[in-house]
Structure formats: structure tokens, C-alpha cells
N, C-alpha and C positions, 0 to 999 in steps of 0.2 A: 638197167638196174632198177630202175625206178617203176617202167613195167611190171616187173615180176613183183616188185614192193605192194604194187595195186591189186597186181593178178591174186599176191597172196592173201592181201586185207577183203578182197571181194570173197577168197574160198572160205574166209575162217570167218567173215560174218555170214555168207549162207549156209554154214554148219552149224553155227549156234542159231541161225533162226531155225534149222532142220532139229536142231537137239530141243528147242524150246517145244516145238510141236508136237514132239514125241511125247514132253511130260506131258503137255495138257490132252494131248490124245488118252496118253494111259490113265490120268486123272480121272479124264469123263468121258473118254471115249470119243464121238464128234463134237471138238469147242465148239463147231460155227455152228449145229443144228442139234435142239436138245431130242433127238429124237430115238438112241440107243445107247445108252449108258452100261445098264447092265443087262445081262441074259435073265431072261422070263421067269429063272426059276427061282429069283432072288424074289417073286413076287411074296413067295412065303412068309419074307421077312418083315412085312409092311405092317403097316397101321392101320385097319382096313373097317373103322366102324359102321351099323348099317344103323339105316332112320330109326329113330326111337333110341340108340346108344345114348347114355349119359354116362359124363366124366364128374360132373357138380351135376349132383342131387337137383333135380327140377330143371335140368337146363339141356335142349338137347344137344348131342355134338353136331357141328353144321356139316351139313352132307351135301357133296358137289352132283349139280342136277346135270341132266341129260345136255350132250353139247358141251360139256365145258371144256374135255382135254382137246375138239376139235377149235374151238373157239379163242384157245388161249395159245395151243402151240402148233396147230394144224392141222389138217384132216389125215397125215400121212402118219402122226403120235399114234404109237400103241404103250397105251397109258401104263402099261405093266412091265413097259421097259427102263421105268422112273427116268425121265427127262432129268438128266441133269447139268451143271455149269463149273467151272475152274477157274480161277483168277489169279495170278499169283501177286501177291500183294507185301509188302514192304513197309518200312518205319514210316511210307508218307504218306499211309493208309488209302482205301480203297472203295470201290461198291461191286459188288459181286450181285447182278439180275436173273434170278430164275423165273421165267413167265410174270405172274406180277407179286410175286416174292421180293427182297430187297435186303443184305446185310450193307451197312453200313461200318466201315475199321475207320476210326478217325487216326489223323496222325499222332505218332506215338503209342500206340497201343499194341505193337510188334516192332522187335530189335532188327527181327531180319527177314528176308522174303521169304513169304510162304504159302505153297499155293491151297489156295482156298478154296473148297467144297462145297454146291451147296447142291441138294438130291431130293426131288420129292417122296416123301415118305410114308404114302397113302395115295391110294388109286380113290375111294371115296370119300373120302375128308382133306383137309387140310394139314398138311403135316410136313415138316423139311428134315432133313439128317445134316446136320454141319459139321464139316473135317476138315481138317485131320482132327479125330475124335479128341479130346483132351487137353487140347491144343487150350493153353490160357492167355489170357490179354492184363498186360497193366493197365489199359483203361478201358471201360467197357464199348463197347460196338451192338450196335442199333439192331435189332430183327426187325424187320416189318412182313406179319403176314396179310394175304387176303382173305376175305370170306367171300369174295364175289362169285358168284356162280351156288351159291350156298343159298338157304333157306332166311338166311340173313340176310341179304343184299340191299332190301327193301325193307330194313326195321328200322324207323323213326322214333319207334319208344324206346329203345336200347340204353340203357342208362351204361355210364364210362366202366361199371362190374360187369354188364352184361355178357361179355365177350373176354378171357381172357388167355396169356401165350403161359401153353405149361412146358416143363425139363417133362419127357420119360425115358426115364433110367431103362439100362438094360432089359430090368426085370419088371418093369410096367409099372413100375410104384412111378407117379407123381407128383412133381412138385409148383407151386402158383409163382409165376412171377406177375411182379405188378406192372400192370399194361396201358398200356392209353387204347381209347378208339376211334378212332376217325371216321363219323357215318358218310362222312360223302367221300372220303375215297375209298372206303368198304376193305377198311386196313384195322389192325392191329397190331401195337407195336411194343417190344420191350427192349432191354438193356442187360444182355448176358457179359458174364467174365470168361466162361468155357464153351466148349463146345459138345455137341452131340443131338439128340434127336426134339424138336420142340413140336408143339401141338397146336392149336386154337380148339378151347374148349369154353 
């Protein structure tokens, strides 16, 4: 009796580890390898600025140089298939890592678990998509993007405006949040309450 009591507790814990893999499969596709998220043709949807683009008047948008999707997620990334990651994360909050991305859910800031998206949102800039789109927090959680790989990586005269993490709305309108910037880990960081798509401009 006590067999079968085991036999059963080992088939309903490998069904929920088998059920667990399926959401973060269907989330992003491969959890262990960000390397196929989504099909090629979503490339359309991207945030795709070329040198010279400006977001802030006078300031270029940082544009990721040659080598960088091999250098950050591997030579086998095709950058157009936006590498992305799934976490599911709960009231004791969390860190969700995309290449050298970084949300931070402190505890508290979600009632109940939910898994969490984060999806590169631009093949030549810096840019993430965070889901479940809408999705709001009682206390805010940390973005931290990079510029490394960017025409920024080596600026010492950057003063803490130089660089900052915008909202773009569906319809491309823009909004500033206030950012910190960290020249030697070649980050930028802000402090959202919702989610959806953010930039470095």
C-alpha cells in the first residue's frame, strides 16, 4: 500500500514538473536556451532604430554594433527570433535575466504567481517587451537595461540625463521615466508599476 502511495506521489510530481514545462515552453518557447521565441515574422513588430535615429532631440538612440547578438547569447542566436526568458514569480518576488537585461519583483509587489516575460524588442537597439502586457505591481520592480555593445559603452562624460528607460506605447508615443546610470556596468535602470514595452534612449 505504501508502494503505490510512492508509486503515485512520484507520477503526480512528474506531471506537474511536465505541466510546469509546458507553460514556460509555451511562454518562450525554449526556457533553457534563448534562442527561438518567436517565428521570423514577428520581426515586423520590433523597434528597429538605424544610426543617426533620435528619440530626445540631440541625443542619438544607442545602436548595437557588430558581434553583439553573437557575443551575448551565442553564435547559433538569430537575433530576429527575439531571444526571450519566463519566470514565474510570486508574492516572494523575483529576477527574471535576459542576456544582460535584469527585472527585479521585490517581495510584495504580486499577490499571486505569475509568470513573467521578458522579450528583446529590437534587433538594433536596445529595447525589451515585459508580460503579461498590463500586468500592474503594488510596489514597483527594478528594470535594468544595457547599453553595452552600444556606441555608449565607453562614455565617461555621460552625465546621470545622458541615457534614459522610456514606456512606448502601442502607438509609438513616448513616455520618460526617471533613470539612474551606472557607467561602469553600462546599465540603466528605472522603476515601473506596469508592464509593456521600454526603450533606452
Amino acid at each position: 500500500m505504501r508502494e503505490t502511495s510512492r508509486h503515485h506521489m512520484r507520477s503526480a510530481s512528474l506531471w506537474l514538473t511536465l505541466m510546469l514545462a509546458v507553460v514556460l515552453v509555451a511562454g518562450c518557447s525554449r526556457f533553457d536556451a534563448p534562442t527561438a521565441s518567436q517565428p521570423a515574422d514577428n520581426s515586423t513588430e520590433l523597434w528597429n532604430p538605424q544610426p543617426g535615429d533620435q528619440v530626445v532631440p540631440g541625443r542619438d538612440v544607442p545602436i548595437i554594433e557588430e558581434g553583439y547578438w553573437d557575443a551575448v547569447y551565442g553564435p547559433e542566436v538569430n537575433p530576429f527570433m527575439v531571444p526571450c526568458r519566463a519566470i514565474p514569480i510570486g508574492p516572494e518576488g523575483g529576477t527574471v535575466v535576459l542576456g544582460l537585461h535584469r527585472l527585479i519583483v521585490p517581495p510584495g509587489a504580486l499577490s499571486e504567481r505569475v509568470l513573467i516575460k521578458l522579450a528583446n524588442a529590437s534587433v538594433t537597439s536596445v529595447g525589451v517587451d515585459a508580460s503579461p502586457e498590463g500586468l500592474t505591481f503594488a510596489l514597483p520592480v527594478t528594470l535594468t537595461l544595457s547599453f553595452h555593445g552600444t556606441q555608449y559603452e565607453d562614455c565617461v562624460d555621460c552625465g546621470a540625463e545622458a541615457l534614459q528607460i522610456f514606456y512606448m506605447a502601442p502607438d509609438g508615443t513616448l513616455e520618460a521615466y526617471e533613470s539612474t546610470v551606472d557607467l561602469a556596468a553600462e546599465t540603466v535602470s528605472a522603476q515601473l508599476t506596469h508592464f509593456s514595452r521600454y526603450i533606452i534612449s
